[in-house]
C-alpha positions in Angstrom: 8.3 -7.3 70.9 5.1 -5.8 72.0 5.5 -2.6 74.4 4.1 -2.8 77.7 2.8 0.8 77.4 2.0 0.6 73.3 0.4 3.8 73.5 0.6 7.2 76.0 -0.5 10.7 76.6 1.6 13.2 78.3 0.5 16.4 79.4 -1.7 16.9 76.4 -3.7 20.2 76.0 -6.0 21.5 72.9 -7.6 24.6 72.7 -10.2 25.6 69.9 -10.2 29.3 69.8 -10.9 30.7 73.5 -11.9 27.5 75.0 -9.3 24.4 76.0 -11.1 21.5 75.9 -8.0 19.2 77.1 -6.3 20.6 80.0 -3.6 18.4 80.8 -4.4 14.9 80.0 -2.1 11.8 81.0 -2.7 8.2 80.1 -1.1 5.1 79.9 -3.5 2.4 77.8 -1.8 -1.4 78.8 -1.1 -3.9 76.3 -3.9 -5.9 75.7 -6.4 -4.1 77.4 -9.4 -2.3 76.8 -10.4 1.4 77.5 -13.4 3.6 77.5 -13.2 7.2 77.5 -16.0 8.3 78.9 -18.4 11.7 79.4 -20.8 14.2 78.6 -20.9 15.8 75.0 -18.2 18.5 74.8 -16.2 16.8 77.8 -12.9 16.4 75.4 -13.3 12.4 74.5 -13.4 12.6 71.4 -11.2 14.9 70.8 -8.6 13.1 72.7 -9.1 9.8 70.7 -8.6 12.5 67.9 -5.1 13.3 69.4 -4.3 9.6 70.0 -4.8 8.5 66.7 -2.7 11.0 65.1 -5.0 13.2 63.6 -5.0 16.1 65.8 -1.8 17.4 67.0 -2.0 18.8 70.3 -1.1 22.5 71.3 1.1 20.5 74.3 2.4 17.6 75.1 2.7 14.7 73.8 1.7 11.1 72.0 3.6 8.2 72.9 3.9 4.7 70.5 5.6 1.9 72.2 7.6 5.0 73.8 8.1 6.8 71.0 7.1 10.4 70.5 4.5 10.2 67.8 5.4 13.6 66.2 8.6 12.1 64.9 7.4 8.9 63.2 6.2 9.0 59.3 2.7 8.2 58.8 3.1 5.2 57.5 5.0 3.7 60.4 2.1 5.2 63.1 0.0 3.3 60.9 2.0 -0.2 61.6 1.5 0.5 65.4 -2.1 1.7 65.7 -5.3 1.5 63.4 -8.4 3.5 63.4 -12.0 2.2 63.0 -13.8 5.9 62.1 -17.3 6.3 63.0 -18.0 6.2 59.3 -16.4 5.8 56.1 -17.1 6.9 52.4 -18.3 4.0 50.5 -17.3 3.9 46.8 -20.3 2.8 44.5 -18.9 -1.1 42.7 -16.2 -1.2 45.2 -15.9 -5.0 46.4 -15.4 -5.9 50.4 -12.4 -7.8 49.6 -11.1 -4.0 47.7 -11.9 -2.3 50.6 -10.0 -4.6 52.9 -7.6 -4.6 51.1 -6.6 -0.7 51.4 -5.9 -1.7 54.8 -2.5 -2.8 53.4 -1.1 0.1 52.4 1.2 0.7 55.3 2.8 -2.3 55.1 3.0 -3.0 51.3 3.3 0.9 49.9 1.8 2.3 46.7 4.0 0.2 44.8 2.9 -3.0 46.5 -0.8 -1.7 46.1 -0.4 -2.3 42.8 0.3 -6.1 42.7 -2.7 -7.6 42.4 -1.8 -10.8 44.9 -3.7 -12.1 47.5 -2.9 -10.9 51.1 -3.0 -13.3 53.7 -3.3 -10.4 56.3 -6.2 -9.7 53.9 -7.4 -13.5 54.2 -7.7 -13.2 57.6 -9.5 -10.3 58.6 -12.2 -11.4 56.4 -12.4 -14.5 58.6 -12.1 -13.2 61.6 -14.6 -10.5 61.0 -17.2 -13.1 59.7 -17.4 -11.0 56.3 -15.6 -13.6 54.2 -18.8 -14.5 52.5 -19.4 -11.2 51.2 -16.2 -10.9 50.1 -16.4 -10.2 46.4 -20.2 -8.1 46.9 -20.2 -4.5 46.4 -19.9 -2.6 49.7 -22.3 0.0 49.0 -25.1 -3.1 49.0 -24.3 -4.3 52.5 -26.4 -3.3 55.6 -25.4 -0.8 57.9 -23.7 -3.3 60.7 -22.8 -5.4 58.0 -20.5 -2.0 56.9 -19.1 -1.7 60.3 -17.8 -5.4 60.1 -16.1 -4.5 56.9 -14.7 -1.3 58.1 -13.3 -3.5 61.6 -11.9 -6.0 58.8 -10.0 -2.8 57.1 -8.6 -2.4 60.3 -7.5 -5.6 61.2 -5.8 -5.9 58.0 -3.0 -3.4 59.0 -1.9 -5.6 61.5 -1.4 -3.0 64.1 -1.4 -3.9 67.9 -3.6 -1.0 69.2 -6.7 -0.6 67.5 -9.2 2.7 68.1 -12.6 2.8 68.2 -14.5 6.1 67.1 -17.7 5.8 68.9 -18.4 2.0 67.0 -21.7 1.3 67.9 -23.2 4.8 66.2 -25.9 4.5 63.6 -26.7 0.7 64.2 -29.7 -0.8 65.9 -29.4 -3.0 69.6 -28.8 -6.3 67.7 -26.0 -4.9 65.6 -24.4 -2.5 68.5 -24.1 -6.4 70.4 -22.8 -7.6 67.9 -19.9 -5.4 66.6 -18.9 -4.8 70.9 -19.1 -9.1 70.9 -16.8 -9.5 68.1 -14.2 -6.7 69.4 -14.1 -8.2 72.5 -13.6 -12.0 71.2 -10.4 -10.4 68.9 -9.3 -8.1 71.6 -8.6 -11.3 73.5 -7.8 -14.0 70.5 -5.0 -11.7 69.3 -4.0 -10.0 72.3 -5.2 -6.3 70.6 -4.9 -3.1 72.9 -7.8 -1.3 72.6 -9.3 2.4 73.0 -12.8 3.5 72.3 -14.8 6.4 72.7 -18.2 5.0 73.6 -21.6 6.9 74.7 -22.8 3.7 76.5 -21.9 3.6 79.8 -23.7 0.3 80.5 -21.6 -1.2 77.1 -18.8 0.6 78.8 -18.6 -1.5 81.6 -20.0 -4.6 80.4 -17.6 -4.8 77.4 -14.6 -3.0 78.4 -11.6 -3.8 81.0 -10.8 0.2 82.3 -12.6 3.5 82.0 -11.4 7.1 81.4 -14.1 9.5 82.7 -13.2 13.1 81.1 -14.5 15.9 83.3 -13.6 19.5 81.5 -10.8 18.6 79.5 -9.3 16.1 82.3 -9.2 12.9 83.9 -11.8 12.6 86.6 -12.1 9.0 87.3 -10.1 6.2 86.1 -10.2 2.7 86.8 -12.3 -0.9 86.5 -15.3 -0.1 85.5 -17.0 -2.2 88.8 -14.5 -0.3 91.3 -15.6 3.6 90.1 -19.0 3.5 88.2 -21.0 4.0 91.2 -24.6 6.7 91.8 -21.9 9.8 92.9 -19.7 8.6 89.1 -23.3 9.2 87.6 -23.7 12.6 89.5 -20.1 13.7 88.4 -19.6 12.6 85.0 -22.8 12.7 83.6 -25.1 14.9 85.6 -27.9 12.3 86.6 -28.8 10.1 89.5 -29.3 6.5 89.4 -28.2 3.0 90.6 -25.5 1.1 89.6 -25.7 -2.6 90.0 -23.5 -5.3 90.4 -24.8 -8.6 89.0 -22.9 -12.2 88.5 -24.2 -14.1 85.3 -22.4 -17.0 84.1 -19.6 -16.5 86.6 -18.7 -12.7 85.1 -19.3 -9.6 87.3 -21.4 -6.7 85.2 -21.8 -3.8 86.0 -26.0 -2.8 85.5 -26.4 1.6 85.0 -30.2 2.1 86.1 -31.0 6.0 86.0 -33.8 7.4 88.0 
């Protein structure tokens, strides 16, 4: 059974030397929706993804999985509950799609299974639902740059987890590809009911894509809600020191939300 709450942040503070760039941070992310954080360069975003995803421990408080304290389960079980797409990853020269994919197993299967050469349908499917099937058995290091990103969403999917992080997913790719990647997370966030977080500089992909935003403001929460209830000309002033117009536009019978700085 899926949690209702499948992942949390209690009071969660991180300092880097002098400076505390998370100053008390609480969230609840929803199953099955999707959240922005949100804010200026250095506004603590990333580094709280950093801190949801297990990678960063914080100096206080705490990470929660399905109500559980993420400091007391093994990696491999966090890994069950919660996938990472990374903003990059290396890319092994000869190494297939389907090989790469395939890592995404190792959580569930364990070195030993990793060693069995047998076809995954977890596998099987990401490759489907990612549209990379075709490219399956083509060397990774040959593919296009948004092309990559599919693969490394199909990595992903293969673990099987029920939240799913995004690490700033539209980075390095042109307009057609950033639509593209934001389209397909969107059509599996709803096909297989996925919770999911991202950190995205966007704000008009924010709020056209994404069902709640998390504005950080130095180190804490300063706004959080639909995007069309908070993303207004004073959000603009607050979060991101500019002025502009935000617009409110129905096309094909969905509300989005239109950023227009000065």
């Amino acid at each position: 059974m899926i949690a209702e709450v499948p992942l949390s942040a209690r009071g969660v503070r991180v300092r880097f030397g002098e400076r505390e760039v998370l100053a008390g941070v609480d969230i609840d992310v929803r199953s099955g929706e999707w959240v922005s954080l949100l804010g200026r360069n250095g506004s603590g975003k990333t580094t709280l993804l950093r801190v949801l995803a297990g990678l960063l421990r914080p100096d206080q408080g705490a990470v929660l999985l399905g109500g559980d304290p993420m400091a007391g389960l093994g990696r491999r079980e966090v890994a069950r509950r919660l996938a990472l797409l990374p903003q990059s990853a290396p890319v092994v020269a000869g190494l297939t799609v389907r090989q790469f994919v395939r890592q995404g197993r190792y959580a569930a299967r364990g070195p030993l299974g990793m060693l069995a050469d047998t076809d995954d349908p977890h596998v099987r499917e990401a490759l489907r639902a990612t549209g990379v099937d075709e490219w399956a058995d083509s060397p990774l290091d040959r593919l296009s740059g948004g092309q990559r990103q599919r693969v490394r969403l199909a990595l992903a999917l293969a673990q099987d987890a029920p939240v799913l992080l995004l690490d700033e997913p539209t980075t390095f790719l042109d307009l057609r590809h950033q639509v593209e990647v934001l389209e397909l997370v969107r059509a599996l966030q709803h096909e297989r009911g996925l919770t999911v977080v991202s950190v995205l500089h966007d704000l008009a992909q924010a709020a056209r894509y994404t069902d709640r935003v998390v504005a950080l403001r130095d180190g804490v929460v300063h706004a959080d809600g639909e995007p069309g209830d908070i993303v207004d000309s004073q959000f603009l002033r607050a979060v991101y020191g500019v002025s502009g117009e935000v617009l409110q536009i129905t096309t094909n019978g969905l509300l989005k939300t239109i950023v227009v700085p000065d």
